[in-house]
N, C-alpha and C positions, 0 to 999 in steps of 0.2 A: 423344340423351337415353337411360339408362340403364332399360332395364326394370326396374323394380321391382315385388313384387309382397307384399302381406304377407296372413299365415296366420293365420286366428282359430281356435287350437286348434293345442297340438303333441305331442297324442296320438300313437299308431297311426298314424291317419289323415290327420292333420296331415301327421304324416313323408311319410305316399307323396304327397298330394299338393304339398306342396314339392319332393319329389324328380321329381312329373312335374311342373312348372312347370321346372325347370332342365330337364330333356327338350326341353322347348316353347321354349325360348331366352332366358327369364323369365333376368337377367342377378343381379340383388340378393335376393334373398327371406328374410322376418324372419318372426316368431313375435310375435302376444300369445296369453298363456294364463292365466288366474286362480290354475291350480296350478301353473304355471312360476316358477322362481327360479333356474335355472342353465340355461346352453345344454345341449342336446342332441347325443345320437352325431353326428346330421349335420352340427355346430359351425355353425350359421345359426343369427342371436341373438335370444332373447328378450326384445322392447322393452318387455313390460311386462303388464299384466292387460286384459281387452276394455274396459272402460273410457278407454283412453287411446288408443283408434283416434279420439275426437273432437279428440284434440290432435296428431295424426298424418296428419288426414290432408288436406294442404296437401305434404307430402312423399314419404307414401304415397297416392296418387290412387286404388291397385287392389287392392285384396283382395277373399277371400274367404272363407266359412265354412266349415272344416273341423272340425268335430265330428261324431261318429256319432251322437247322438243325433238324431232327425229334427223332432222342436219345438224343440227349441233353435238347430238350424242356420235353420230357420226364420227362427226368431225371430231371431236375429244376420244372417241375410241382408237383412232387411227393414230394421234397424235401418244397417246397412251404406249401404242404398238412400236414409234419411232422411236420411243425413248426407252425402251425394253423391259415394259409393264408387261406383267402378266398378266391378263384380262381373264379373268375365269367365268363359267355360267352360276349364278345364282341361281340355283332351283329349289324351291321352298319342299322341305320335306313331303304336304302336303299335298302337291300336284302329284297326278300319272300321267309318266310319259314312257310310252311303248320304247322297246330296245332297239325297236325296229327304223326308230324316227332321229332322225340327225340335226346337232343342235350347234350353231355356228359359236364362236367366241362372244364373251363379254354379253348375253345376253341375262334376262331376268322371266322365270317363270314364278307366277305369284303362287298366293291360297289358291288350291281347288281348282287351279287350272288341269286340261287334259289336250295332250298331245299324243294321238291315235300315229301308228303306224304308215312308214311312209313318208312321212311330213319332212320337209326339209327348211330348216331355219337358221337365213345370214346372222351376221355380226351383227350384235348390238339392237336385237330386238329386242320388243317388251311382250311377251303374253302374260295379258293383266289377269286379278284377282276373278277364280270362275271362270274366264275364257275357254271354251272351249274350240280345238282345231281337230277335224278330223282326216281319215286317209288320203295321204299322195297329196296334200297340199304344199304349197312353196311360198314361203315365206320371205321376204327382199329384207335385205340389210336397212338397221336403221326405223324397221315399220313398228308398230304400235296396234296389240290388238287389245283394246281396254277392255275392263270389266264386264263380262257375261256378253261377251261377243258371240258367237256360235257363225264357226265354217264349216261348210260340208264339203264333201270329198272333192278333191280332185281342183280345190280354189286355187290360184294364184295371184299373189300381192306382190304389186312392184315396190320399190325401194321407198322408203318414207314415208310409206302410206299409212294414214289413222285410223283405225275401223273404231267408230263410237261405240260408247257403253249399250250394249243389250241388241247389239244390230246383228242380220242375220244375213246371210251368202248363199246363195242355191249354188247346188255342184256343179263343178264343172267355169266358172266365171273367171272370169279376168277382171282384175283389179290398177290400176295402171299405176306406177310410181306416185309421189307426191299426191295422191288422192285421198280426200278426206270424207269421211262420211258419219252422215250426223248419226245421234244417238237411237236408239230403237228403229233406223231404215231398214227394210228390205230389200237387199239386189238380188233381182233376179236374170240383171244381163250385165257385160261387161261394161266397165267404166272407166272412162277416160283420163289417162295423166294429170296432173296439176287441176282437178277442177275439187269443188264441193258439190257433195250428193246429198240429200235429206228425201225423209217419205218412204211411203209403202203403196208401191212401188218406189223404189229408189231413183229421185230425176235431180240432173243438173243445179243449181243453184245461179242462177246469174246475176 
């Protein structure tokens, strides 16, 4: 039986993870997108808008949510889960991730990512290309840790949170849901729900 695997979302994000599901041995792999009407550079085709994953999936059995937004993918994972998608993890051959570290549904670990022991990671995250997470971290459903992020031990991110490309986390911090933090910051203390963070030291944004 032919692995097939379709893509909700043929962004950016979309593309890399399609392009690691064909890494992973994923044989078929398709696109819906609401702003899709022509295929894509990677020529994998777009069946249609998210809407017609409930007409799809009797043939598509496995996808998952690829959008960068972190409530949206949410919400498209969940909605995936109602209608009796298999939501699988994408993990690029490429990454290490300890046996010891637990990895929720429907998420995507890029190139060169590393997930140390301990770690424990909801539904529907992204640990981007290089990210590094180290021991006994917790990872919240829905969050985003982009490219060449670095956590040390013992972090916690709440639900939806962005950690920007090349940003870094001292141990031990609290990260609060919906928090976003700009690209190359430093936190070195816990950060507050729904806000933005930028700098080094990492402050507020108002």
């Amino acid at each position: 039986m032919t692995r097939s695997l379709l893509v909700l979302g043929c962004g950016g994000h979309g593309r890399v993870v399609a392009d690691a599901a064909l890494d992973c041995g994923y044989e078929e792999v398709a696109f819906l997108d609401d702003a899709a009407s022509v295929d894509r550079p990677t020529g994998l085709r777009v069946l249609g808008p998210f809407k017609a994953a409930t007409e799809l999936a009797n043939e598509w059995p496995v996808a998952i949510a690829a959008v960068g937004n972190g409530a949206v993918r949410l919400e498209l994972f969940h909605n995936l889960r109602r209608m009796g998608f298999q939501t699988p993890r994408i993990v690029h051959p490429s990454a290490v991730v300890s046996r010891g570290a637990s990895l929720g549904e429907g998420i995507f670990v890029g190139v060169g990512a590393i997930i140390n022991v301990g770690v424990q990671i909801g539904d529907a995250v992204i640990v981007n290309t290089g990210a590094r997470i180290d021991h006994d971290c917790e990872i919240g459903a829905g969050s985003h840790i982009a490219p060449g992020a670095t956590l040390s031990g013992g972090v916690v991110v709440g639900e939806r949170a962005w950690l920007g490309t090349g940003c870094a986390v001292r141990q031990g911090v609290k990260i609060g849901s919906g928090a976003l933090i700009g690209v190359g910051a430093a936190v070195v203390s816990d950060l507050a729900a729904d806000k933005t963070f930028a700098g080094v030291p990492a402050r507020i944004l108002e």
